[in-house]
Backbone as CSV, one residue per row, in Angstrom:
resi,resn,N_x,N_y,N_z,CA_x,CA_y,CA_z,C_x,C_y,C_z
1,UNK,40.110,17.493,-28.663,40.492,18.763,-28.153,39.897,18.943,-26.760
2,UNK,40.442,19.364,-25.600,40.342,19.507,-24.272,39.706,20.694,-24.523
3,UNK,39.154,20.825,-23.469,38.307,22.142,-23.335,39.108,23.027,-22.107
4,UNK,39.365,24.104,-22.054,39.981,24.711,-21.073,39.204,25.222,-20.075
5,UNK,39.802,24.644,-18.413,39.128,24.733,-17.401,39.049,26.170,-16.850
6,UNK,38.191,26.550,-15.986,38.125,28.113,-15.689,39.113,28.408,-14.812
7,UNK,39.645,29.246,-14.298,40.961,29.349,-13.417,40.055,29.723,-12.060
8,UNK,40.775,29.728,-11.082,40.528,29.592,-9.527,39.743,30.608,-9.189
9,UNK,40.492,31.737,-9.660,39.350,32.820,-9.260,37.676,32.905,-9.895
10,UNK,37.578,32.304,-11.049,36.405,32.383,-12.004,35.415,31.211,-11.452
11,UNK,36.064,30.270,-10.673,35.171,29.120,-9.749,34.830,29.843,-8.458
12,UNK,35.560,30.602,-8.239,35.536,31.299,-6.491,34.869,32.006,-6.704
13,UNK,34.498,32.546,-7.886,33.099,33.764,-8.161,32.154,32.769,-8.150
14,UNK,32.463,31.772,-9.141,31.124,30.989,-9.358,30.130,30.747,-7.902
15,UNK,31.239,30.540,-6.801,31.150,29.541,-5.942,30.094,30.911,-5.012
16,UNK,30.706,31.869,-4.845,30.322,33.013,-4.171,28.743,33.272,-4.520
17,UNK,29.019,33.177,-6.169,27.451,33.673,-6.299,26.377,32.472,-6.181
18,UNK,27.273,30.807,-6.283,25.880,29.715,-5.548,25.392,30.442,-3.801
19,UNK,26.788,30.413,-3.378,26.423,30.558,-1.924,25.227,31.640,-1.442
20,UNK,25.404,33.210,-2.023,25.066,34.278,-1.748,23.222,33.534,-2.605
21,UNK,22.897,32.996,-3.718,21.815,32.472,-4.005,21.230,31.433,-3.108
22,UNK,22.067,30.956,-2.727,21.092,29.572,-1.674,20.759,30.590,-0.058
23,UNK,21.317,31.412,-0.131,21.507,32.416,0.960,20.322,32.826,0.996
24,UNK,20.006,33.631,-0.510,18.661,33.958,-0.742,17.416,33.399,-0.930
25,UNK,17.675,32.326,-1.369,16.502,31.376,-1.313,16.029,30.287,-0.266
26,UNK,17.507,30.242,0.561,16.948,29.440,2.245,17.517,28.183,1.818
27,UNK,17.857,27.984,0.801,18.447,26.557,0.750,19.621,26.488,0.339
28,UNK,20.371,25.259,1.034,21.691,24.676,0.860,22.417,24.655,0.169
29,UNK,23.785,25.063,-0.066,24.459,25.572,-1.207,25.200,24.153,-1.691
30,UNK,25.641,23.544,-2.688,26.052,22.637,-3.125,27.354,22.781,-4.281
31,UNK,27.992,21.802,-4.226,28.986,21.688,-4.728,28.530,21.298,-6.043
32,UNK,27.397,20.356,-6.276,27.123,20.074,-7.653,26.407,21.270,-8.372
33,UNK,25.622,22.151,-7.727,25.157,23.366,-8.333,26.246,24.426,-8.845
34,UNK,27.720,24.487,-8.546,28.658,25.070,-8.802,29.164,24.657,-10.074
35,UNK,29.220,22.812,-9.767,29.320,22.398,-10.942,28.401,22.571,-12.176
36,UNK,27.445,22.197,-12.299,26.145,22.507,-13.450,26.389,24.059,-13.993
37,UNK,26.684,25.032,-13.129,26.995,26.603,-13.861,28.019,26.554,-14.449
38,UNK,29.044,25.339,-14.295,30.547,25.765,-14.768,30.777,24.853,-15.747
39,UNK,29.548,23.824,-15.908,29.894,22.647,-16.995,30.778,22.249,-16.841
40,UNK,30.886,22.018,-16.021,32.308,20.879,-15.415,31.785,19.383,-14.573
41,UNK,32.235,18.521,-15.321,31.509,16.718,-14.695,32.663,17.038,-13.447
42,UNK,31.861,16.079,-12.199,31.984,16.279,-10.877,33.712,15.653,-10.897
43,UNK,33.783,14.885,-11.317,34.965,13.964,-11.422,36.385,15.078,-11.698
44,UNK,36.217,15.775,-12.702,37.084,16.857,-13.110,37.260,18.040,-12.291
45,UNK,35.768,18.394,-12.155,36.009,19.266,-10.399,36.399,18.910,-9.709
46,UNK,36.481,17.655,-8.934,37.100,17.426,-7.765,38.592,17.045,-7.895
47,UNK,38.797,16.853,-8.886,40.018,16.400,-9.097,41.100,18.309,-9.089
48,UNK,40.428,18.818,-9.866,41.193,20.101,-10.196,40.869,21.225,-9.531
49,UNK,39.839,20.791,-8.526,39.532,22.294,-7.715,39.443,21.544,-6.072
50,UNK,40.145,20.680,-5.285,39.509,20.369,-4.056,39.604,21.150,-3.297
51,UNK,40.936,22.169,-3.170,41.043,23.150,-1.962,40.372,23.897,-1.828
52,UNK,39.564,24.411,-3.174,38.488,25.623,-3.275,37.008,24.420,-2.597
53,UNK,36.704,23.488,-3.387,35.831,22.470,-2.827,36.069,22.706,-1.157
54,UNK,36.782,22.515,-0.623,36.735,21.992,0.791,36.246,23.775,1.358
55,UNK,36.781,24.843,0.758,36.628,25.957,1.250,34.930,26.326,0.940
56,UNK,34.296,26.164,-0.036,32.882,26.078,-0.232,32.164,26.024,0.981
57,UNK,32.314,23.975,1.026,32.225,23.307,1.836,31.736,24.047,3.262
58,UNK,32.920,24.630,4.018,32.988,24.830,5.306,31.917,26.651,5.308
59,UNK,32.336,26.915,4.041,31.315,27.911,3.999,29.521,27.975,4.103
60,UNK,29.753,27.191,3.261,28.173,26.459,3.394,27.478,25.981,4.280
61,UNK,28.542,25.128,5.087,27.711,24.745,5.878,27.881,25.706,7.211
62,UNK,28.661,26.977,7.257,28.271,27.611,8.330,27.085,28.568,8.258
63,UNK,27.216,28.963,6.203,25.902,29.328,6.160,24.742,28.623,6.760
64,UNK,25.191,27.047,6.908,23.509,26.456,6.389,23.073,26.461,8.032
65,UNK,24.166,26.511,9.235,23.885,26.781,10.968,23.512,28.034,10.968
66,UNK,23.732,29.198,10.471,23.574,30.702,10.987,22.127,30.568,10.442
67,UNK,21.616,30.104,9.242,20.482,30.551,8.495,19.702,29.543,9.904
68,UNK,19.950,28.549,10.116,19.091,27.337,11.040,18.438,28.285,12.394
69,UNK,19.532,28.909,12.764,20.059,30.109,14.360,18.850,31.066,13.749
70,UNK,18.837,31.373,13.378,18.456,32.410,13.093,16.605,32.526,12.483
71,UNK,16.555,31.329,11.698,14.925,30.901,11.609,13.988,31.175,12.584
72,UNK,13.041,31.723,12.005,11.839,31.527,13.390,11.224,30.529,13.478
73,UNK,10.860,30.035,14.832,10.282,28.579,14.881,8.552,29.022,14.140
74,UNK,8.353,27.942,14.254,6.748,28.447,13.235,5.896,27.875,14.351
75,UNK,4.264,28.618,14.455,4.051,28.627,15.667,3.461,27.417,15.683
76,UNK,3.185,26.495,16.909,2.455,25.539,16.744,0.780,25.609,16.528
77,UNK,0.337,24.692,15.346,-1.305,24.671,15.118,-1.824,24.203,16.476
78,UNK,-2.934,24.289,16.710,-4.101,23.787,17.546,-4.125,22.532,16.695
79,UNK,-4.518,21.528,16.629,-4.819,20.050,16.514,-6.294,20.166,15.780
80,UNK,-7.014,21.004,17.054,-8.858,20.737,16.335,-8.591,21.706,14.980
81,UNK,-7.771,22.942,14.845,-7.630,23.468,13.751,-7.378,23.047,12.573
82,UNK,-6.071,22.016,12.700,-5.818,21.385,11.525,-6.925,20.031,10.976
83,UNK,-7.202,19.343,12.214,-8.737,18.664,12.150,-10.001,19.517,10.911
84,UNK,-9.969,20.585,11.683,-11.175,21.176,10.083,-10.627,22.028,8.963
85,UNK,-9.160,22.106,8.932,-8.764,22.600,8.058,-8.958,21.258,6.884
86,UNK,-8.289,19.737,7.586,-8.424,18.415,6.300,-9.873,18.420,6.705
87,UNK,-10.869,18.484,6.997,-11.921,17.978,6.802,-13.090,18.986,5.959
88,UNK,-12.253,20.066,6.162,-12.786,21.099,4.666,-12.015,20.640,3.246
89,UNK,-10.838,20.734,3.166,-10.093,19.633,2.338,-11.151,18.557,1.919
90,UNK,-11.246,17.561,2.731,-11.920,16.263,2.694,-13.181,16.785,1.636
91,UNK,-14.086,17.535,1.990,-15.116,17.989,1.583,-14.964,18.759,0.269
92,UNK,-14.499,19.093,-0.105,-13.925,20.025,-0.997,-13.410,19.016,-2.186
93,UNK,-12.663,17.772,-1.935,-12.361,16.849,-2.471,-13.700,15.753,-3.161
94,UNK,-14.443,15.707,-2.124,-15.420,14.496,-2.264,-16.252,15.147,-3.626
95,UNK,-16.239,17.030,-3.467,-17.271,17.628,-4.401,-16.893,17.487,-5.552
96,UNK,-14.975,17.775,-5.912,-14.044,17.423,-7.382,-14.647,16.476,-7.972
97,UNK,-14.027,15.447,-6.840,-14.835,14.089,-7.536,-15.952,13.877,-8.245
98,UNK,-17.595,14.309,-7.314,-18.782,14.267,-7.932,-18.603,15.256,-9.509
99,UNK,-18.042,15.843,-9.543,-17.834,17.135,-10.459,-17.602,16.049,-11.715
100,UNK,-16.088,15.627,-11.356,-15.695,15.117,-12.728,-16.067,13.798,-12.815
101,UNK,-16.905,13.310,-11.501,-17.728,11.874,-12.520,-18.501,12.153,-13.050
102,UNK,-19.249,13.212,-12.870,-20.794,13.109,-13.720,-19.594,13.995,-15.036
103,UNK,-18.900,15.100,-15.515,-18.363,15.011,-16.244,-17.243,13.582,-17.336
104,UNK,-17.113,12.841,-16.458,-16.891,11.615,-17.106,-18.286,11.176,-18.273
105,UNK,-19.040,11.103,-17.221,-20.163,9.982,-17.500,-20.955,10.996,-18.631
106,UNK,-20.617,12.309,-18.572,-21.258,12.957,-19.808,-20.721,13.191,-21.003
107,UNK,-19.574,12.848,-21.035,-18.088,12.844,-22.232,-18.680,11.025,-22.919
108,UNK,-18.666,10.192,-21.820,-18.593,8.999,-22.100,-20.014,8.716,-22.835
109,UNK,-21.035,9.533,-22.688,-22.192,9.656,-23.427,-22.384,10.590,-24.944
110,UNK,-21.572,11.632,-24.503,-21.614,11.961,-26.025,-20.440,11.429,-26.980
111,UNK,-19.279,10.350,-26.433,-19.056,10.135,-27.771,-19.565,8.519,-27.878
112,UNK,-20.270,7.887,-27.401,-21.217,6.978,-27.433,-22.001,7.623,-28.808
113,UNK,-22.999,8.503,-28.507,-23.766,9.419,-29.531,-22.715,9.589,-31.155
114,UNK,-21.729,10.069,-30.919,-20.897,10.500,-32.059,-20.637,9.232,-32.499
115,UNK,-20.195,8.288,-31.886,-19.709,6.669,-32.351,-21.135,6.345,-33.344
116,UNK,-22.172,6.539,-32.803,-23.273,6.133,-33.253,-23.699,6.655,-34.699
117,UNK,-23.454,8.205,-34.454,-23.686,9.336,-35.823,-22.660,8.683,-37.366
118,UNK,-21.111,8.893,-36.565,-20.364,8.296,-37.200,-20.625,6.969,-38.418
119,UNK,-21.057,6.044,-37.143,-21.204,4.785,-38.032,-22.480,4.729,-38.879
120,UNK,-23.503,5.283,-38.331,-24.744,5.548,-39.460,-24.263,6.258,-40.899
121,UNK,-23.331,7.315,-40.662,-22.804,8.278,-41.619,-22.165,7.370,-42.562
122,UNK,-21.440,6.409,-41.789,-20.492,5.502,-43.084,-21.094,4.220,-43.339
123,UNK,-22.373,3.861,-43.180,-23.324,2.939,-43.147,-22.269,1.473,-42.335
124,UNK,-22.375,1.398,-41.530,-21.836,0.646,-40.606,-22.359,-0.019,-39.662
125,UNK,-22.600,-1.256,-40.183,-23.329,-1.885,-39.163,-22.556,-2.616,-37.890
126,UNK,-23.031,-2.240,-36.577,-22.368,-3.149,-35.646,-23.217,-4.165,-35.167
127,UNK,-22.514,-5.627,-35.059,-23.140,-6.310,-34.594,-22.629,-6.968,-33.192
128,UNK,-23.544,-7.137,-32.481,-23.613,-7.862,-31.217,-22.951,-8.070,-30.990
129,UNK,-22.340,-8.240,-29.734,-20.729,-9.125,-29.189,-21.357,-10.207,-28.529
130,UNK,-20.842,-11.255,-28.402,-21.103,-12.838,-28.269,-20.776,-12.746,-26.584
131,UNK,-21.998,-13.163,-25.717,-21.692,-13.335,-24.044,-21.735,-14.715,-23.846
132,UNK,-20.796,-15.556,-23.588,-21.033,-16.633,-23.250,-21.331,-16.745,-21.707
């Protein structure tokens, strides 16, 4: 049993409300995001909707120049700024680290201890491992 496809106008909404969302969120409107809301494999869309496809299309991407036009450039950093911004980073990092090695090395000690409790508990003897 075929599943019945949505009619032209019910994709042209679809299509309206990707556009007017990528609008809002700053990013690029897509033809496969039209698809994924409409459960329709790309193959079947393009086959049964291209004129609306191509009309998207030209929409989108004039959205995607006006939104470009219209961006503010972002201002440029100072260099020495971003310099101690990673080197607070850097520092900040080196401390994680010390953090969760000695947290390693204190996990790795108490279940050393528990291994130990354990095997006394079930009278368990371990013996030596062989170093050649």
């Amino acid at each position: 049993m075929r599943r019945q496809l949505p009619t032209d106008a019910q994709v042209a909404a679809e299509m309206d409300r990707v556009l007017a969302e990528s609008a809002k969120n700053g990013r690029h409107a897509t033809i496969a995001a039209v698809e994924r809301a409409l459960d329709i494999p790309h193959a079947t869309f393009d086959r049964n909707y291209r004129q609306l496809i191509d009309q998207f299309q030209q929409q989108a991407r004039a959205q995607h120049l006006a939104s470009a036009h219209t961006e503010p450039n972002r201002p440029r950093t100072d260099p020495e700024e971003t310099l101690q911004r990673l080197r607070r980073d850097n520092e900040d990092l080196r401390r994680l680290l010390k953090i969760y090695a000695e947290s390693i090395r204190q996990l790795t000690l108490n279940r050393d201890e528990l291994h130990a409790a354990l095997n006394a508990s079930a009278k368990i003897t371990t013996l030596p491992t062989r170093r050649d």
